[in-house]
C-alpha positions as CSV (number, residue, x, y, z in Angstrom):
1,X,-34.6,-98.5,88.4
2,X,-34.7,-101.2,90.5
3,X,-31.7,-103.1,92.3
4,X,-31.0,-106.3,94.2
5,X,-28.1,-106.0,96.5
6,X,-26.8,-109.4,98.0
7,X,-24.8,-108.5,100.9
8,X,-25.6,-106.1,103.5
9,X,-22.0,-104.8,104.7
10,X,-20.3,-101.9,104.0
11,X,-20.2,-102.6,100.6
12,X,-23.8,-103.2,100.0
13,X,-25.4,-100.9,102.3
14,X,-23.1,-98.2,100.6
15,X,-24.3,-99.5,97.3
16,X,-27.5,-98.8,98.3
17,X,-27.2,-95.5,99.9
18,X,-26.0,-94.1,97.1
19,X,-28.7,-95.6,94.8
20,X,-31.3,-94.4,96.9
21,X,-30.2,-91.3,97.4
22,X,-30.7,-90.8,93.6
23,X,-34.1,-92.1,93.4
24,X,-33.7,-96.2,92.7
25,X,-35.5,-98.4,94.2
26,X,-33.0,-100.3,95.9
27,X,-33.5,-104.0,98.0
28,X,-30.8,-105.1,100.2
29,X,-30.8,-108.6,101.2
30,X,-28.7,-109.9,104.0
31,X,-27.7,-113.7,105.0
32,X,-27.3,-113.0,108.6
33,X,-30.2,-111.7,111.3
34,X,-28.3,-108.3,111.5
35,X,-25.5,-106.5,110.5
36,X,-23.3,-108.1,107.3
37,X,-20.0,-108.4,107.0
38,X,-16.4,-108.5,109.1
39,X,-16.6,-104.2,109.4
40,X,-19.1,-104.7,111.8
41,X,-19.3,-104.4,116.0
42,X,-19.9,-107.3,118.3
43,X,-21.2,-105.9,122.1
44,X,-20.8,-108.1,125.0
45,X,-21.6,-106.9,128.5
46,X,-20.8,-103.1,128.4
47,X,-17.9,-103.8,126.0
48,X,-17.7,-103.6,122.3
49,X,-15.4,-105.1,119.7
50,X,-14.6,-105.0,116.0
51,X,-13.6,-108.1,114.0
52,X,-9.7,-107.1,113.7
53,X,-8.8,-103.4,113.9
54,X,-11.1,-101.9,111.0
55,X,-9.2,-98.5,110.7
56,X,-10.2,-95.9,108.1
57,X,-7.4,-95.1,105.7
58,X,-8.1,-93.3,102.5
59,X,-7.2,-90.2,100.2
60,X,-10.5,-90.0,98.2
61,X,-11.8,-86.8,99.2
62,X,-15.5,-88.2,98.0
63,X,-15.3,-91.0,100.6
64,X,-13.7,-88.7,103.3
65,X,-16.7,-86.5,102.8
66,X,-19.6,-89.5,102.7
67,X,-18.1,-90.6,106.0
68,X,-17.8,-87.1,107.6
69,X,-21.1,-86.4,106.8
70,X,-22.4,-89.5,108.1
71,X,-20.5,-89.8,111.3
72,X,-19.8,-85.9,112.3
73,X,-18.0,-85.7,116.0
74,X,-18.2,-89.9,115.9
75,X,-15.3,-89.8,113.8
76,X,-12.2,-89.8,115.6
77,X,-8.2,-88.9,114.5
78,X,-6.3,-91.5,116.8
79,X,-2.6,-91.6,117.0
80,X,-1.2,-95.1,115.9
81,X,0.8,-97.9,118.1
82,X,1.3,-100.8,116.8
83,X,3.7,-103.8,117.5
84,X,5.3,-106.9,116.4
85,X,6.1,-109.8,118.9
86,X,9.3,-111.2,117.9
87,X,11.5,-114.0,119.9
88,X,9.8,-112.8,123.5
89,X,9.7,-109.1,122.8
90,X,7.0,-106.3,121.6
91,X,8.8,-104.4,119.1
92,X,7.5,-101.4,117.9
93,X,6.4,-100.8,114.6
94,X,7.8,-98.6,112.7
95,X,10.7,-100.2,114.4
96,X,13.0,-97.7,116.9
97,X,16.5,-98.5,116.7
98,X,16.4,-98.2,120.5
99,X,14.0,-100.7,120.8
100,X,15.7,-103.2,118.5
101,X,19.2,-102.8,120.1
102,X,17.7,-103.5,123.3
103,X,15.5,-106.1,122.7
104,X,17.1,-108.4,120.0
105,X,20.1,-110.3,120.3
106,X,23.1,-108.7,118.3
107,X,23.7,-112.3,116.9
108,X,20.3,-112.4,115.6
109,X,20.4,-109.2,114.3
110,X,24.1,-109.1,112.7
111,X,23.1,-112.3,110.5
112,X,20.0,-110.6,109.8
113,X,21.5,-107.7,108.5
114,X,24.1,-110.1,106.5
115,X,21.4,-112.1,104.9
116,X,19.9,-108.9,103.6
117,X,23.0,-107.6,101.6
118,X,23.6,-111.2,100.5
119,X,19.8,-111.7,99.2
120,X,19.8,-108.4,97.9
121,X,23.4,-109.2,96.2
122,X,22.3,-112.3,94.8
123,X,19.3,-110.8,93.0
124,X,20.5,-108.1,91.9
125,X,22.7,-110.6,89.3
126,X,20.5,-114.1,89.8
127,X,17.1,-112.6,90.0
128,X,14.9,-115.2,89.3
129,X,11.0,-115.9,88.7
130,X,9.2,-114.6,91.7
131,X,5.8,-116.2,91.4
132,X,5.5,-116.9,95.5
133,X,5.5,-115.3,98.5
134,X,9.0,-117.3,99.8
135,X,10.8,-116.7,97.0
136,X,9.7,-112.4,96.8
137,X,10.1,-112.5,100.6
138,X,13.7,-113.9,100.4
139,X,15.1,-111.9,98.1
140,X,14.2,-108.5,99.6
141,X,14.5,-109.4,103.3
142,X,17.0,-112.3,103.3
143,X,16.1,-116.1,104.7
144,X,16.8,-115.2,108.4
145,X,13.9,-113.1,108.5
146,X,11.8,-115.0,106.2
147,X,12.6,-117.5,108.9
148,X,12.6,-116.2,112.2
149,X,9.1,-113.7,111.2
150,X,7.4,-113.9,107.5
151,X,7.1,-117.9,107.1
152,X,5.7,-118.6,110.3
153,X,3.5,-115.6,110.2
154,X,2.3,-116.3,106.2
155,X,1.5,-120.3,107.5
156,X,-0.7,-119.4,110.2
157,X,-2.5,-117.0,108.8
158,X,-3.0,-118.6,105.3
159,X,-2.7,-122.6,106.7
160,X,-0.2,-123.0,103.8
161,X,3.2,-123.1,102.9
162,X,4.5,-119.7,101.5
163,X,5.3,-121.0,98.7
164,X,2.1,-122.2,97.7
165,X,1.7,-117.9,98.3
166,X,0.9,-115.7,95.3
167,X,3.7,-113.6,95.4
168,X,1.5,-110.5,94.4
169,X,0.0,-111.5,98.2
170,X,3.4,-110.1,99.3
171,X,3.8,-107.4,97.1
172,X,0.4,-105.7,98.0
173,X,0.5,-106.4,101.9
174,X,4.3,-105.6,102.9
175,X,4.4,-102.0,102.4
176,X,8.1,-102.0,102.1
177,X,10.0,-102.9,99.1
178,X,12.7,-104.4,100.2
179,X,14.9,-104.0,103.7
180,X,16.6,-100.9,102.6
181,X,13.2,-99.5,101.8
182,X,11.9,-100.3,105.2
183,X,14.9,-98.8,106.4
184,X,14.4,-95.3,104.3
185,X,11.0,-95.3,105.6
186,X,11.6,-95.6,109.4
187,X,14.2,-93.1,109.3
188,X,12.3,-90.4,107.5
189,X,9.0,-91.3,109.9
190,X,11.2,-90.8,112.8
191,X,14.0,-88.5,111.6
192,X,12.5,-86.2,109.1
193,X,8.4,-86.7,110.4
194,X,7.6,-87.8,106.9
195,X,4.9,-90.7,106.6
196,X,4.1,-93.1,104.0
197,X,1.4,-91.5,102.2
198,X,1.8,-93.4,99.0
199,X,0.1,-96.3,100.6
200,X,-3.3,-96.5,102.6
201,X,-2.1,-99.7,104.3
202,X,1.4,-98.2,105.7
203,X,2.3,-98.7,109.0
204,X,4.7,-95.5,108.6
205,X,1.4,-93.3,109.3
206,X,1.2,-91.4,112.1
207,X,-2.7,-91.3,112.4
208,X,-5.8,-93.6,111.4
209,X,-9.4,-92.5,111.5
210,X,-12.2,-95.0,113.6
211,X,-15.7,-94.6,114.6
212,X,-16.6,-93.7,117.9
213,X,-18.0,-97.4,119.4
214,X,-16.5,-99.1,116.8
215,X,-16.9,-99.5,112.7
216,X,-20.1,-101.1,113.4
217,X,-21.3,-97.4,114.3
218,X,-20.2,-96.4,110.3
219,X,-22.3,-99.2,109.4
220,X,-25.3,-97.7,111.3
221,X,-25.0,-94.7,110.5
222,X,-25.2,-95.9,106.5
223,X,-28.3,-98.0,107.4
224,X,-30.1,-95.2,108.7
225,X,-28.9,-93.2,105.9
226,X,-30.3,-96.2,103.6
227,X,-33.7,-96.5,105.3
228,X,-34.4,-92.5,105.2
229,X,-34.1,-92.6,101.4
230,X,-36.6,-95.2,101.0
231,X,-34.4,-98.7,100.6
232,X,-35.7,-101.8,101.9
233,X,-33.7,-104.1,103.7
234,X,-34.2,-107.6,104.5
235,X,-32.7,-110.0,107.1
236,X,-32.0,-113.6,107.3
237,X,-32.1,-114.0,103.4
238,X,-29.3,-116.6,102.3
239,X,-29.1,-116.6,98.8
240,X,-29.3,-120.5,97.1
241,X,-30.7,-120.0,94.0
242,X,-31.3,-117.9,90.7
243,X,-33.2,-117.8,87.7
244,X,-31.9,-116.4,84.5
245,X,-34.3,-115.7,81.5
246,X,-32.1,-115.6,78.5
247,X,-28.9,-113.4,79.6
248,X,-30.3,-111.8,83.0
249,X,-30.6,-112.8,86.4
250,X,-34.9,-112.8,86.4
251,X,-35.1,-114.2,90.2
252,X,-33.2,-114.3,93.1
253,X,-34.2,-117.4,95.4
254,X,-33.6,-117.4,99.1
255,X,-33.4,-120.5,101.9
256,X,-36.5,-119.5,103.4
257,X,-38.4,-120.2,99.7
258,X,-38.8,-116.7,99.0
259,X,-38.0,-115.6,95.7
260,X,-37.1,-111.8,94.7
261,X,-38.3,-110.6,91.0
262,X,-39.4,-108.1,88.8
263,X,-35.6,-105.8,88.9
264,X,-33.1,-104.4,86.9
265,X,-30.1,-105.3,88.0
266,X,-28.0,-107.4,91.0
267,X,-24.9,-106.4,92.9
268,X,-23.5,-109.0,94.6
269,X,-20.5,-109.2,97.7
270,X,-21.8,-113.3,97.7
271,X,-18.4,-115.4,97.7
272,X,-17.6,-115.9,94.0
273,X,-17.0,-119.3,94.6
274,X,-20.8,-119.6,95.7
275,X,-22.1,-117.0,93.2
276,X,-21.0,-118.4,89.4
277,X,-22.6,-122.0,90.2
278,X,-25.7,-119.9,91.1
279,X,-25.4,-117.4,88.2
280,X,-23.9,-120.4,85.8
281,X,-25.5,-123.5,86.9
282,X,-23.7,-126.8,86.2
283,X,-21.3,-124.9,84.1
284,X,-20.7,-122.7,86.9
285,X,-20.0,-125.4,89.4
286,X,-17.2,-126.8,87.0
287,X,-15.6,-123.5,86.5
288,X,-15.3,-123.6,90.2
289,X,-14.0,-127.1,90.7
290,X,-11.0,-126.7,88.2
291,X,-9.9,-123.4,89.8
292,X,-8.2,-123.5,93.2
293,X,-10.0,-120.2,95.2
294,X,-10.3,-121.5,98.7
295,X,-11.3,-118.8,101.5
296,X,-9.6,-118.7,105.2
297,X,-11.7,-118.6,107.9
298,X,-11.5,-117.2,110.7
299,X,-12.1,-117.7,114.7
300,X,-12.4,-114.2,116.8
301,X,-12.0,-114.7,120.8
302,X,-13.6,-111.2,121.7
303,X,-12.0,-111.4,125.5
304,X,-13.1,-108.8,128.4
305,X,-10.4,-107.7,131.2
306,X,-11.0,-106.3,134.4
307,X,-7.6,-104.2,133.7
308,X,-6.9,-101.1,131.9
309,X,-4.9,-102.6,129.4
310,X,-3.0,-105.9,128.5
311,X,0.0,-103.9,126.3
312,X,0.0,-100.5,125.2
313,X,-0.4,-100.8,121.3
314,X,-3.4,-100.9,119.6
315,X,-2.8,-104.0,117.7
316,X,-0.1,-106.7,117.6
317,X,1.1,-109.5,115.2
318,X,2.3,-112.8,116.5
319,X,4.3,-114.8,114.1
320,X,5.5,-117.8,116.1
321,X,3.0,-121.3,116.2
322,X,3.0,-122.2,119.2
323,X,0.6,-119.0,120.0
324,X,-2.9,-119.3,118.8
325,X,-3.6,-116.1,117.3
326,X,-2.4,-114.2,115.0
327,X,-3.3,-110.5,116.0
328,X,-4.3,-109.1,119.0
329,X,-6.4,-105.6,118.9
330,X,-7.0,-103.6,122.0
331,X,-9.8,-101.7,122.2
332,X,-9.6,-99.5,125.2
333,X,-6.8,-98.0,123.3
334,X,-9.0,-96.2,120.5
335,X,-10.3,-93.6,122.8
336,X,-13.9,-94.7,121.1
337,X,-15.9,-95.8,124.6
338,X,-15.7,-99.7,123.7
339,X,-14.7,-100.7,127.2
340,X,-15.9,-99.8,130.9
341,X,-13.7,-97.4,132.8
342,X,-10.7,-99.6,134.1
343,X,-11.0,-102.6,131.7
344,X,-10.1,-103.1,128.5
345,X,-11.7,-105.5,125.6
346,X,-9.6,-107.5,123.2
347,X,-10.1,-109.2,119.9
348,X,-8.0,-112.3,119.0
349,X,-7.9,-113.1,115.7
350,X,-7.5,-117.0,115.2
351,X,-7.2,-118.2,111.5
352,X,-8.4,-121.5,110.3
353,X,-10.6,-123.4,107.9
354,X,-14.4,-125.0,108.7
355,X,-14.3,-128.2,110.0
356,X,-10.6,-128.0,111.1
357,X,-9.3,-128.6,114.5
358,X,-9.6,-125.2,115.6
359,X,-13.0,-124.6,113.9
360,X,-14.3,-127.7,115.9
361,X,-12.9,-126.7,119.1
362,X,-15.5,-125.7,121.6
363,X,-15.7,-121.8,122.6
364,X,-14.2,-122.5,126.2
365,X,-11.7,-124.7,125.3
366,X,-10.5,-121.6,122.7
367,X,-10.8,-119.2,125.4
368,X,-8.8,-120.7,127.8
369,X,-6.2,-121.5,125.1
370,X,-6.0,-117.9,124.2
371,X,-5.9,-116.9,128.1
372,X,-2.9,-119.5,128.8
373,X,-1.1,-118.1,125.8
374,X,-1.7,-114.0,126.8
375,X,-0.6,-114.9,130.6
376,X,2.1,-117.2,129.5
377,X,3.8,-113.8,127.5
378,X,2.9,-111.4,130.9
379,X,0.3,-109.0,129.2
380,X,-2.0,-110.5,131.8
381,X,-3.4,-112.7,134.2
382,X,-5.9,-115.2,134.5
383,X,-7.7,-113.6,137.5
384,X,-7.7,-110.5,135.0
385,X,-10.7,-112.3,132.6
386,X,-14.5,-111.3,133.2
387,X,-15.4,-113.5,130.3
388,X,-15.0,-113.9,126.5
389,X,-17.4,-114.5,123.3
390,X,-16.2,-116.4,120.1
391,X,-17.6,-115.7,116.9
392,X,-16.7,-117.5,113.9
393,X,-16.3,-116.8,110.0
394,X,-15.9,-119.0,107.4
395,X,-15.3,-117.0,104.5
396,X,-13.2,-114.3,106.6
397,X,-10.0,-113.7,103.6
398,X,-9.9,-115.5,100.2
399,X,-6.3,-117.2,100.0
400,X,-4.3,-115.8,97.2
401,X,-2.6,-118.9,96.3
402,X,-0.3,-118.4,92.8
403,X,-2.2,-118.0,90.0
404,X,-5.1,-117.3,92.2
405,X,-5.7,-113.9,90.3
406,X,-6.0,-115.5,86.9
407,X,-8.3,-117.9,87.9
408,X,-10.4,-115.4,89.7
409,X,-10.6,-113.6,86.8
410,X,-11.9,-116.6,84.3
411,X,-14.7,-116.7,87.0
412,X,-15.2,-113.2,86.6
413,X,-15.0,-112.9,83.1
414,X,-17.6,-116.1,82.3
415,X,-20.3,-113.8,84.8
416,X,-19.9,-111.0,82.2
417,X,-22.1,-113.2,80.1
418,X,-24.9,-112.0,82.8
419,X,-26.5,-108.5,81.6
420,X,-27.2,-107.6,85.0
421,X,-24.7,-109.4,87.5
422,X,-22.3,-107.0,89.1
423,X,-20.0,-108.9,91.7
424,X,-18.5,-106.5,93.7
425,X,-16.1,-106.5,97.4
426,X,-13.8,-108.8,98.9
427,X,-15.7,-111.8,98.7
428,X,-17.8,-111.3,95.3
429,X,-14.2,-110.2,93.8
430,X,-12.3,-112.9,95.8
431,X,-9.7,-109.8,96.2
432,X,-8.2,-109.1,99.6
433,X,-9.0,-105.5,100.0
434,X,-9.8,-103.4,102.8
435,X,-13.0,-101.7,103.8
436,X,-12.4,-98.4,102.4
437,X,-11.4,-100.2,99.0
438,X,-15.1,-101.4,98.7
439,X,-16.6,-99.0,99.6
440,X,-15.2,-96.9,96.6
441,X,-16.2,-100.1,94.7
442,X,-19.4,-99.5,95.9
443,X,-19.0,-95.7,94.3
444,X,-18.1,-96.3,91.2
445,X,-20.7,-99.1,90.7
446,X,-23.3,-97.2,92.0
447,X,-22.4,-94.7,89.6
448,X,-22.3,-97.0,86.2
449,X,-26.0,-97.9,87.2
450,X,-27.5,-94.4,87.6
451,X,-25.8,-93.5,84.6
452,X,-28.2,-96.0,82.7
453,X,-25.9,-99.5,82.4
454,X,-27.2,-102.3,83.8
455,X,-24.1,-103.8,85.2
456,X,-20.0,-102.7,85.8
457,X,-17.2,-105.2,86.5
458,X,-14.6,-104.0,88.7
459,X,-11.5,-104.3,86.4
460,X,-8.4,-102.8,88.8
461,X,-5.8,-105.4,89.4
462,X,-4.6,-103.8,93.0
463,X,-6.1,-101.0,94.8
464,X,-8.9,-98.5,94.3
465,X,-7.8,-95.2,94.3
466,X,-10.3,-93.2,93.5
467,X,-13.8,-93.3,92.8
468,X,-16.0,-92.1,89.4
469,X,-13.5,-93.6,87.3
470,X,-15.4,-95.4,84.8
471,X,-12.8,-96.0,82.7
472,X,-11.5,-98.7,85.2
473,X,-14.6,-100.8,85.4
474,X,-15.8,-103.0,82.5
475,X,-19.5,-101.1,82.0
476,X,-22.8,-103.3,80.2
477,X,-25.0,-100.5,78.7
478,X,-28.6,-100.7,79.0
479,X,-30.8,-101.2,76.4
């Protein structure tokens, strides 16, 4: 068997692995000169940096174990901190009733509190369609805090009004049901010692796993793994082009004029948006054009301190506009030798679109913006800064607008036509999953091709729980 993977990140390069490991003949082919994907490390003078805090969080044993056995002593257990700047103040998260009472006005709070039990009043009788993320946000946590913290945060992130916001966005990234579930699970994490094990993505855990030097060393360690077992992988190889012979993908044509051929089958992490006019043709490109999938990008100020540390929590959100970024991450923090003895590294995560303002802004223009903003809130000073890099994404997160899912899926569905097309991770899926998500994508592909189909379509609506489950994934057999 032979296999084209487009994509070379953690979703690809596990593809591959996996493949090879069992005897295929597998090709990786990556757009960039090195390592694919966000889950990757930049290094800058001594320090290192991931693109946002890539933490491993999962319960399937079968990933645990890949990722064990590839890291060994390089995988760390750290102890989370976390925070949430609101109205001046770093508020820890899970919130501390300590904290709250001593840092947010009792005004604030008190009509907090009474928005709550009037949303959660109102809907209990006028519940009403909840198709965005204003109106789900409103009726669990009231409009002072949709206000004061979700809005603002859900427009800078996303560049859109909430309720232009899939609601299902809101549902799958606030971990808490509703205020009084928040509140359940804050007292049992600090009263009872009982975490939030039900969901990967919970703040109310105790512990995360990381890679000593960053993700980027995971992603290593699986390209070693790759190259030992005989895959082939290949750099700089944007994908512009293929050619189908009746209901396969025959060639796969590449910006340099090379052309791939003579394979099986093709797992692809290419944006959907970019891959059905490539799979479909003209066909394709209107599919695209009546659906409304657009991606977020994403500008990363990787900043370098000549101080130990700026705060003391690995990562904090930052809801209010007038600051630049959205999330801060500290490195120094993860105990994982990313930053010189007595400095610390951090990675500001700025989102925006291509050919925005932002997106246009020159790199020391950013920087100094980001400085200003950091000094302005006292987790620094401008005599602190040794220097910064900025690295830019454009297809960073696909924007789940409403109805985004359904109109995912018609793309999906019209490249099941292609015998030997499996799109796969956050991009080929236009799903907003984490790493650890795709990579048991990666399994349970990977599996439906060794077991003699030529393609599987991922087919879960909201988190990938387990891997092997081929029941879950639409399989094509092979002839």
């Amino acid at each position: 068997m032979r296999v084209a993977i487009l994509g070379g990140g953690l979703t690809g390069l596990t593809t591959g692995l996996r493949l090879a490991r069992k005897g295929a003949s597998a090709h990786l082919f990556e757009s960039s000169s090195s390592a694919g994907g966000l889950a990757a490390t930049f290094r800058s003078h001594g320090f290192a940096f991931d693109f946002g805090p890539h933490e491993f969080c999962t319960e399937n044993q079968a990933l645990i174990d890949l990722v064990e056995e590839l890291l060994g002593p390089e995988l760390l257990t750290i102890e989370r901190r976390t925070a949430q700047y609101f109205r001046g103040h770093l508020l820890r998260y899970p919130f501390e009733l300590a904290d709250i009472l001593r840092k947010v006005e009792f005004g604030v709070g008190l009509l907090a509190l009474t928005d709550v039990m009037r949303a959660r009043i109102a809907s209990a009788f006028l519940r009403g369609e909840e198709r965005d993320f204003e109106s789900w946000t409103k009726a669990r946590f009231g409009t002072t805090l949709f206000d004061l913290y979700f809005g603002p945060y859900t427009r800078k992130v996303w560049g859109r009004d909430p309720s232009q916001i899939d609601a299902r966005t809101a549902a799958a990234r606030i971990t808490a049901e509703s205020a009084w579930d928040l509140t359940r699970k804050t007292l049992g994490y600090h009263i009872l010692r009982r975490e939030d094990l039900e969901n990967i993505h919970s703040e109310h855990r105790r512990t995360f796993r990381y890679a000593r030097g960053g993700i980027g060393t995971l992603q290593d360690r699986l390209r070693e793994a790759f190259l030992a077992h005989g895959g082939t992988i290949h750099y700089g190889k944007r994908v512009v082009g293929m050619g189908l012979r009746q209901n396969s993908i025959a060639s796969v044509e590449f910006q340099d004029g090379q052309t791939f051929r003579d394979f099986d089958s093709v797992v692809s992490s290419v944006p959907l948006t970019e891959l059905v006019p490539m799979a479909l043709g003209p066909r394709g490109a209107a599919l695209v054009r009546e659906r409304n999938l657009p991606y977020r990008g994403m500008a990363f100020v990787f900043l370098r301190l000549a101080r130990p540390m700026a705060t003391q929590f690995h990562w904090v959100y930052y809801p209010d506009a007038e600051i630049p970024f959205q999330r801060v991450t500290e490195f120094s923090h993860f105990e994982a030798d990313m930053a010189p003895l007595g400095s610390t590294g951090l990675a500001l995560e700025i989102a925006c679109d291509p050919g925005d303002e932002v997106w246009k802004t020159s790199d020391a223009t950013l920087g100094a913006v980001c400085v200003r903003s950091l000094t302005r809130m006292g987790q620094m000073q401008e005599r602190d800064v040794l220097g910064f890099d900025v690295i830019r994404s454009s297809h960073a997160y696909p924007v789940q607008v409403v109805g985004f899912r359904e109109s995912a899926d018609e793309l999906l569905t019209a490249l099941r036509e292609i015998e030997n097309l499996s799109p796969v991770g956050r991009q080929g899926l236009f799903r907003y999953c984490n790493m650890n998500e795709c990579m048991e994508m990666a399994f349970d592909v990977s599996e439906a091709l060794l077991q003699g189909h030529d393609a599987a379509h991922i087919d879960r609506v909201t988190t990938w729980e387990g891997v092997h489950k081929l029941p879950s994934v639409l399989l094509r057999q092979g002839a």
